[in-house]
N, C-alpha and C positions, 0 to 999 in steps of 0.2 A: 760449115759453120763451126765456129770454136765451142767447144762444148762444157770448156770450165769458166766461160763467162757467164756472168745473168741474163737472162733474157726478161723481159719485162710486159705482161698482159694486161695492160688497160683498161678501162671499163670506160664505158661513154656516159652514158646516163648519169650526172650527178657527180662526175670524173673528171672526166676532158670537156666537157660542154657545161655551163654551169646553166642549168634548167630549173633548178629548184623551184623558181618562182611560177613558172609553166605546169610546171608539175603539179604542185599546189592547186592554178586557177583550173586547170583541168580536171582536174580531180574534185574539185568544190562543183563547178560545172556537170559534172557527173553526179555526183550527190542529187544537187537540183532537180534531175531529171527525173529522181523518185522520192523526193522529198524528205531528203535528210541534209540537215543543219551543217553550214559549211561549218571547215576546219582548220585550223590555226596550224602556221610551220609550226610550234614548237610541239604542237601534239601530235600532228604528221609525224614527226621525229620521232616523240615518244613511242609512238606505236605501231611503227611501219614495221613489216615485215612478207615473209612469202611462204605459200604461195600467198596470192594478192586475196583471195576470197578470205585467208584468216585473216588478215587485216583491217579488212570489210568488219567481219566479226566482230572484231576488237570494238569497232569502233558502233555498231548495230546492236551489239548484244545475241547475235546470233547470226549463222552464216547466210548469205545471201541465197535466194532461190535461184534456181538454173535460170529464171524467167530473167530476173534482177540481176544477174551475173552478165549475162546477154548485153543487159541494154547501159548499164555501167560499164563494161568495158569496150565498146563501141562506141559510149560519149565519151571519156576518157582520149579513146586516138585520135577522136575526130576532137577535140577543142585541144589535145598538146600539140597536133599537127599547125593550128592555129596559131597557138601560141609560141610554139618553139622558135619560127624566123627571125624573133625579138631577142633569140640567148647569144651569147657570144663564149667563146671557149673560158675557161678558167683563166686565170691571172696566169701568164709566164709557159703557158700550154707550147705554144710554138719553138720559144726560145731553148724549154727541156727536153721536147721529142729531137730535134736538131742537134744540140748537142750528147746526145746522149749516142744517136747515129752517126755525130763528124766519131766520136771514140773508139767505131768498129762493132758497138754492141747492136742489139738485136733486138726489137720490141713489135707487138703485137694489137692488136683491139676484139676485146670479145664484150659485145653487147646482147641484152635481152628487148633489145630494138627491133621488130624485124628486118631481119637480112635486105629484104629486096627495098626498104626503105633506105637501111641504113645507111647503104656504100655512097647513093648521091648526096646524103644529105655530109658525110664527112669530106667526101671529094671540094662540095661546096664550102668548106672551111680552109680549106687550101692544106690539109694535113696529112695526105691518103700515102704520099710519098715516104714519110717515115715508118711504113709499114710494112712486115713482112709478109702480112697476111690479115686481114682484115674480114667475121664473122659474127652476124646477127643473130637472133634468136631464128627459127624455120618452127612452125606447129603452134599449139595453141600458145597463147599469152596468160602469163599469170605463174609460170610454175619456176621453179629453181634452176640455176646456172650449172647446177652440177654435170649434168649431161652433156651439157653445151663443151661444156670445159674441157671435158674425155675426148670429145671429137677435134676440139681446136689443137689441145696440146698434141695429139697424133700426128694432126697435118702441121703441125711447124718443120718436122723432120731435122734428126738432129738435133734437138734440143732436149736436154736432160732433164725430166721433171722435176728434180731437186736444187736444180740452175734454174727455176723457174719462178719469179714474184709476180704476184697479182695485186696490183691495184686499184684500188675502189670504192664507194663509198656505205658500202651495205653488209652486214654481217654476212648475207648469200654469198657472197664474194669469197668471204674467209672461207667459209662452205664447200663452196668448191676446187680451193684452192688445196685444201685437205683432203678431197676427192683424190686429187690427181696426183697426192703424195705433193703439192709446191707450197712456196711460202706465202705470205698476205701482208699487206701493207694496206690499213683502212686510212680513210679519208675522210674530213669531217663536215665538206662543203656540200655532202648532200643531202639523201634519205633519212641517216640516222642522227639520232644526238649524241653526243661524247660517251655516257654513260654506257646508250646501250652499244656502242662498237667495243664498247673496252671487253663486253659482255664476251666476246668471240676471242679474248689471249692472245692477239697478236699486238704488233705496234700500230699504235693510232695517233694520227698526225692535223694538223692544221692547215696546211699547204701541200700543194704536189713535190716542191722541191725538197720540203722536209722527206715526202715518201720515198726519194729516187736515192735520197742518203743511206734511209731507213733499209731501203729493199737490196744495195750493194753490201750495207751493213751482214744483213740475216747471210747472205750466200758467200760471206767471207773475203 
């Protein structure tokens, strides 16, 4: 692998799959189950963040008990698994992983999905092929991509962390992208609102194909 090219790490959630909408009813769905008052995308945006319990907060006025943590993020998987078969990739998702792999470069997917979930459900999108390596979340849910990110960027092999952009739609993104010494390109079709991505000092875009400008941009 050519080492002064970009290599490009994906995010799925909110990224490549556009789930927003899933994301929301499952999450409102979750809510229900202990009786708090669903939630509007624009204040989901407002207020999202991780781990997922302080965002709970946010929006509870104080953190969830271990009891309530339990049973909200259990309705949570069990109604996005529901709802997700109804998302369909981002606008032009195919079209830029493909061209981006006819030019020789090198791109990646690291989701906070679980792993054993995640590889059929991307295989089933028809996109598994433009990947060099393709890794979910493994361990609890709820907590930050930092870690995740140490371990993925190691096993790409050959790839220079500072020849590295990450794509996505979540400040944790940018997060970990700083982790690993790489760069970040945020996205604004999912988690967050414009404002709060701009919060994290990297470039924040509109579209994925603005991000793929954006991320050849940073690494020269």
């Amino acid at each position: 692998m050519v080492k002064h090219t970009t290599h490009l790490v994906w995010d799925w959630n909110g990224t490549l799959l556009d789930d927003i909408s899933a994301v929301i009813g499952a999450t409102n769905a979750a809510f229900a189950e202990i009786g708090l008052e669903p939630i509007t995308l624009a204040r989901y945006q407002e207020l999202y963040c991780v781990p997922i319990p302080r965002f709970y907060e946010r929006l509870m006025g104080r953190l969830p008990t271990d009891a309530e943590w339990v049973v909200m993020d259990e309705a949570f998987h069990r109604h996005y698994t529901e709802r997700r078969v109804a998302c369909a990739l981002a606008e032009g998702v195919e079209e830029l992983l493909l061209e981006w792999q006819s030019r020789g470069r090198s791109q990646s997917l690291l989701s906070m999905y679980g792993h054993e979930q995640l590889l059929p459900v991307v295989r089933g999108y028809g996109i598994e092929r433009h990947f060099i390596r393709i890794d979910g979340r493994t361990g609890p849910s709820g907590g930050s991509k930092a870690a995740h990110m140490t371990r993925h960027v190691a096993a790409l092999g050959g790839v220079a962390s500072d020849r590295v952009v990450v794509i996505g739609d979540a400040v944790d993104d940018a997060v970990a992208a700083a982790h690993v010494g790489a760069r970040a390109v945020l996205y604004t079709g999912g988690s967050h609102s414009r404002a709060s991505l701009e919060q994290a000092g990297v470039p924040v875009v509109d579209t994925l194909e603005e991000a793929v400008v954006a991320a050849e941009w940073l690494t020269g």
